[in-house]
C-alpha positions as CSV (number, residue, x, y, z in Angstrom):
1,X,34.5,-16.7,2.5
2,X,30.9,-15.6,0.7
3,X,31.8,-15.5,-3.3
4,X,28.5,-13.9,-3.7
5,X,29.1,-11.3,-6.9
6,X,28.4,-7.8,-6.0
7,X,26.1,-6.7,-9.2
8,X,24.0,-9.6,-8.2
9,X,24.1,-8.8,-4.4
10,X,23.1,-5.1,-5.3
11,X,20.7,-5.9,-8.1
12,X,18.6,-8.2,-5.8
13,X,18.6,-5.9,-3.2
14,X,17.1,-2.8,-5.2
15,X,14.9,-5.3,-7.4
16,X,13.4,-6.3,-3.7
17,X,12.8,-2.5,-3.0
18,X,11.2,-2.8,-6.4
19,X,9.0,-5.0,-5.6
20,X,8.1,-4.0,-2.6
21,X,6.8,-0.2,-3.5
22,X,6.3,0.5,-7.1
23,X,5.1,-3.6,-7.9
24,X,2.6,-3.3,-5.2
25,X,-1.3,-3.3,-7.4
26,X,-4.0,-1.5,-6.2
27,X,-4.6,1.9,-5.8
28,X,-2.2,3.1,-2.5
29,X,0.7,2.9,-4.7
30,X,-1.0,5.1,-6.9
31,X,-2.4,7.3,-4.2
32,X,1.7,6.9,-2.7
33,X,2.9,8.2,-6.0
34,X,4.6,5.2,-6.7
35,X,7.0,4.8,-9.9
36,X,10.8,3.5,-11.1
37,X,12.6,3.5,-14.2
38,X,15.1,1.0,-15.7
39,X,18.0,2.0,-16.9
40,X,20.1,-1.4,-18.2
41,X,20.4,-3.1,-15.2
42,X,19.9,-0.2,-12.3
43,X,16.7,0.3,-10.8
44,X,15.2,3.5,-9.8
45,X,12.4,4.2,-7.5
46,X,10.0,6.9,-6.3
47,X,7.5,6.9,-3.6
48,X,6.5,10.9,-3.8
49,X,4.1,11.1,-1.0
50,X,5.9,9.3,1.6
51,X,7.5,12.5,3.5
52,X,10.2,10.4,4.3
53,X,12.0,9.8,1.0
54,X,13.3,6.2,2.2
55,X,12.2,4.3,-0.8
56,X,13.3,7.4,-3.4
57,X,16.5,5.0,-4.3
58,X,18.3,3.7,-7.3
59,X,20.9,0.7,-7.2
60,X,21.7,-2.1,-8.9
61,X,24.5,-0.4,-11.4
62,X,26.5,-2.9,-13.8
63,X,29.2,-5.2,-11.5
64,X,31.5,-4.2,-14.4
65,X,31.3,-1.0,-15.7
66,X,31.9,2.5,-13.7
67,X,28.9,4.5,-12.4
68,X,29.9,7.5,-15.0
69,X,27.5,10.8,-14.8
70,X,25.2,10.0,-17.9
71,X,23.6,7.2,-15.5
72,X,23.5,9.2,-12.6
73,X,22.4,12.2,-14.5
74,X,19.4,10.1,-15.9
75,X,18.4,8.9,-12.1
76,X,18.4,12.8,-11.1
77,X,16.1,13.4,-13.9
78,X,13.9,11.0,-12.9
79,X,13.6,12.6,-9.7
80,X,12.7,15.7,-11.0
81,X,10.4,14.2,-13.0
82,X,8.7,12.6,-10.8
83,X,8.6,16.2,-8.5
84,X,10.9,14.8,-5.6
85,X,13.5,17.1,-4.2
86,X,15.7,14.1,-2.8
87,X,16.6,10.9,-4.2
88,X,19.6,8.3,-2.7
89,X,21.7,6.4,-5.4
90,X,23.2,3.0,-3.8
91,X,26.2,2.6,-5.5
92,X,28.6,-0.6,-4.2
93,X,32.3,1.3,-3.5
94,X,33.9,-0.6,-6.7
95,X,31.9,0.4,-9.1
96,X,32.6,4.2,-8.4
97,X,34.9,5.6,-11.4
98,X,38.4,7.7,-10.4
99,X,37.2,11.1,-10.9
100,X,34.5,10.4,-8.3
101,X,34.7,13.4,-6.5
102,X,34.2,15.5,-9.9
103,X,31.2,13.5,-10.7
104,X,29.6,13.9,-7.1
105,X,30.1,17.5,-7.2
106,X,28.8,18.2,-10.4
107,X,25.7,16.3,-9.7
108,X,25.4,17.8,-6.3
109,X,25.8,14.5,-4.7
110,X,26.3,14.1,-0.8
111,X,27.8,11.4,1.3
112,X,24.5,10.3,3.6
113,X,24.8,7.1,6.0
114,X,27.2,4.1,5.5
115,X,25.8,0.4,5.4
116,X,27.5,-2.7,5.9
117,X,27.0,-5.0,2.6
118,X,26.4,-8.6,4.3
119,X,26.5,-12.2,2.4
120,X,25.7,-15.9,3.0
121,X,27.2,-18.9,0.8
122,X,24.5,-21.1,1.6
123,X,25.6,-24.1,-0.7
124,X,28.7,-23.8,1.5
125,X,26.6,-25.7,3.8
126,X,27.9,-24.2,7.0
127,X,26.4,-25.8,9.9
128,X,24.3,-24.3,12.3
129,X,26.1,-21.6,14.4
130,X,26.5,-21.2,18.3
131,X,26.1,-19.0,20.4
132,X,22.5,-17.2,19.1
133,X,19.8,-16.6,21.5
134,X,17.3,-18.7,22.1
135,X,13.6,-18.2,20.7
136,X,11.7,-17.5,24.5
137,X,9.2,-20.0,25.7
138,X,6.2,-18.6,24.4
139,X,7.5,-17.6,21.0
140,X,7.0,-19.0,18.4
141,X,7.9,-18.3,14.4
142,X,6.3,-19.0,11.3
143,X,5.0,-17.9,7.8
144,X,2.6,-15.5,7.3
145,X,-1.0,-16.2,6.0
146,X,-2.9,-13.7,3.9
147,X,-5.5,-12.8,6.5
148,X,-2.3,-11.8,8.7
149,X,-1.3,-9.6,5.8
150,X,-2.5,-6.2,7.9
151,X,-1.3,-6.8,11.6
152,X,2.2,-8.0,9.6
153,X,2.2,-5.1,7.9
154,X,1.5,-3.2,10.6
155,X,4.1,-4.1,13.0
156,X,6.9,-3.7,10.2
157,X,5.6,-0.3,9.1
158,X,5.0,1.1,12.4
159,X,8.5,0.1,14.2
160,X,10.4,1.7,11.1
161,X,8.3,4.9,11.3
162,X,6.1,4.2,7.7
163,X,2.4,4.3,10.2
164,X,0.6,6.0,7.5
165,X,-2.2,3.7,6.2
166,X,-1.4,4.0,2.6
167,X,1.8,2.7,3.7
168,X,1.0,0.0,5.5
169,X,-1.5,-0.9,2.8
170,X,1.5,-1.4,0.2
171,X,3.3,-3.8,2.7
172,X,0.2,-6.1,3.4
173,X,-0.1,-6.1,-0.8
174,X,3.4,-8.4,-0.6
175,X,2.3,-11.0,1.3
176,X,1.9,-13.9,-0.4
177,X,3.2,-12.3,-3.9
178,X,5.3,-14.3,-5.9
179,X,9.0,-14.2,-5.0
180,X,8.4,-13.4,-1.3
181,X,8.1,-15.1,1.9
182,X,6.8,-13.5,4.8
183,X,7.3,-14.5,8.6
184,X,6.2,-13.3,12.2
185,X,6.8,-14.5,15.6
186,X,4.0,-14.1,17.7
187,X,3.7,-14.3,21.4
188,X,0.1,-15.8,21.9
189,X,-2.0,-15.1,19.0
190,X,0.1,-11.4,19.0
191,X,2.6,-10.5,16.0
192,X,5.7,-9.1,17.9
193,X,8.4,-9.4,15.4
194,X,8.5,-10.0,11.6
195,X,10.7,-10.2,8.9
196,X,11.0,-11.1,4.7
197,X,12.8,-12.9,2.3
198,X,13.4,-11.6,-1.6
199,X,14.1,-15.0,-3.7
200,X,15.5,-13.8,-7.0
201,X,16.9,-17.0,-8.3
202,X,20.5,-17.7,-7.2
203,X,20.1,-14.7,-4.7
204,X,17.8,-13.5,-2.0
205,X,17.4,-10.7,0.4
206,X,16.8,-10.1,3.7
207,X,14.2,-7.6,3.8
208,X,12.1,-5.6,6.7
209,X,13.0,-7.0,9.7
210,X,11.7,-5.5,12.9
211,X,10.6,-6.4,16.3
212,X,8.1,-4.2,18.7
213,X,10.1,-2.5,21.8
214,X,8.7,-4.8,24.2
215,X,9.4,-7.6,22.3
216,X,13.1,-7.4,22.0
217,X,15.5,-9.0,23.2
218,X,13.6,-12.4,23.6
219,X,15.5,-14.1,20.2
220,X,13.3,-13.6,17.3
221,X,15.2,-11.8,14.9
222,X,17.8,-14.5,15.3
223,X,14.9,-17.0,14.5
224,X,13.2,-15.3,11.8
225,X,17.0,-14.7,10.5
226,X,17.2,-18.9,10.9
227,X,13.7,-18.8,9.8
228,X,14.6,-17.0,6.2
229,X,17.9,-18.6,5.4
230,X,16.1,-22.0,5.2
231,X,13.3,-20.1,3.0
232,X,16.3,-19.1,0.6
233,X,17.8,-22.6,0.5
234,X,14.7,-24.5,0.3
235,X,13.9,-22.2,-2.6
236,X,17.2,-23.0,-4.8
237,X,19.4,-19.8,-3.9
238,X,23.0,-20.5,-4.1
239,X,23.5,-16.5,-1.8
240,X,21.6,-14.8,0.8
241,X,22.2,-10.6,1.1
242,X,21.7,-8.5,3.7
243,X,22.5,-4.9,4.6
244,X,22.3,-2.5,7.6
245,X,23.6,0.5,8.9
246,X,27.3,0.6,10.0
247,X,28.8,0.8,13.4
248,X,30.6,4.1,14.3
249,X,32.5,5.7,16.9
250,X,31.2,3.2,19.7
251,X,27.9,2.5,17.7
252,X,26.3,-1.0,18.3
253,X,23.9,-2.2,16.0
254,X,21.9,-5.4,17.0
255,X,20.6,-6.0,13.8
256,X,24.7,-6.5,12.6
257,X,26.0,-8.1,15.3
258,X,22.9,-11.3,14.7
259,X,23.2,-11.1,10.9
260,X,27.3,-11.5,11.8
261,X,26.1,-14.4,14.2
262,X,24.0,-16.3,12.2
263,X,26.4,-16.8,9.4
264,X,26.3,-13.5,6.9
265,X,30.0,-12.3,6.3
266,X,30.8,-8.5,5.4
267,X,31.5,-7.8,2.0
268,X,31.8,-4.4,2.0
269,X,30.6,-1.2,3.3
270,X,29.2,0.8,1.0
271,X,27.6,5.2,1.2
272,X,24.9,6.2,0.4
273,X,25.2,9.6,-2.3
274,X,21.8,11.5,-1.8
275,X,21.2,14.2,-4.2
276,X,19.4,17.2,-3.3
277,X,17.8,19.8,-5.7
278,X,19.6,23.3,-5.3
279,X,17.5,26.0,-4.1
């Protein structure tokens, strides 16, 4: 069973997300509106013009102390400060304190989607599993060079719905960056699928992966998933993280079942509380 401790499977996910938006240089994270504030170990983060409000998250709370409503309350301002209406707080199911409910209400916190919490003992040197799909003839997978920083960027930003070009601007600022490693399979001299890997010393994240429509099905999540583990190990990281959404009523995610495949166990499933300014 993965032993990987939940503060540092949270912390290296929201330090990735970190990373990603409000560490990006250059001026489209200042034109994105682009910010976070630490509070002990928690991260919080703001991307204000991005209409969607995916990267307006906090996470990473303490592994032993109880999210109480000081933190929270501290997150919310920072919304407000930063002129967001929304923000998401990522808060792993163990760390929530008993009067939960009292908390979430006074707050105006909301129950939004579930995700699956996923990790990888990778010094448990499990051996290479069965049963994945093949990479197609054709395919092939590897790491990412700075002049592919753009099409990369491009193909992960675009499949997720992030096509605006400040957007896809921040993403091509991580390739290459210290901490990251960046891959794409390409069919020809084509980018169809890509994904990244967060090293933050004994832990790393899967982050961003995504495959055009007409590209699936053809094995390359399971290789860039193959592709990233051996990133992680080669780099020193005793755990490899991952989360995605969770299945319901009849649901299948893709993305779960390969990650369940390739060797990531569940840890634990985990909601996401969105607060929402009261008109």
């Amino acid at each position: 069973m993965t032993t990987v401790p939940f503060g540092l499977a949270e912390r290296t996910e929201i330090e990735a997300y970190g990373d990603f938006a409000a560490g990006a240089p250059g001026s489209a994270a200042e034109r994105l509106g682009a910010a976070a504030l630490r509070i002990g170990p928690a991260l919080a983060l703001c991307v204000r013009e991005d209409p969607s409000g995916f990267f307006n998250r906090a996470g990473g709370f303490a592994d032993d102390v109880p999210v109480g409503a000081d933190v929270l309350t501290r997150v919310r301002d920072f919304y407000r400060e930063q002129g967001l209406r929304q923000g998401s707080m990522m808060i792993a199911p163990a760390l929530l304190p008993e009067d939960w409910p009292a908390v979430a209400e006074r707050l105006a916190l909301t129950a939004g989607s579930s995700f699956v919490k996923l990790g990888w003992d990778l010094a448990a040197g499990t051996p290479a599993p069965d049963g994945l799909p093949p990479l197609d003839a054709g395919l092939r997978v590897g790491l990412v060079e700075p002049r592919q920083a753009k099409e990369w960027a491009t193909v992960m930003m675009t499949t997720f719905g992030f096509g605006a070009p400040d957007m896809i601007e921040l993403a091509a600022s991580c390739v290459g960056r210290p901490h990251w490693r960046q891959y794409a399979v390409r069919d020809g001299e084509q980018i169809v699928a890509v994904g990244s890997v967060y090293l933050n010393g004994d832990c790393a994240d899967m982050f961003g992966g995504a495959t055009l429509p007409e590209a699936r099905g053809r094995g390359a999540q399971s290789a860039l998933l193959l592709a990233r583990a051996a990133a992680a190990r080669e780099a020193g990281c005793r755990w490899l993280v991952a989360e995605t959404g969770a299945e319901r009523g009849g649901e299948r995610n893709t993305s779960l079942r390969n990650m369940l495949r390739t060797g990531f166990e569940p840890l634990y499933e985990r909601v996401t509380w969105v607060w929402r300014e009261e008109a």
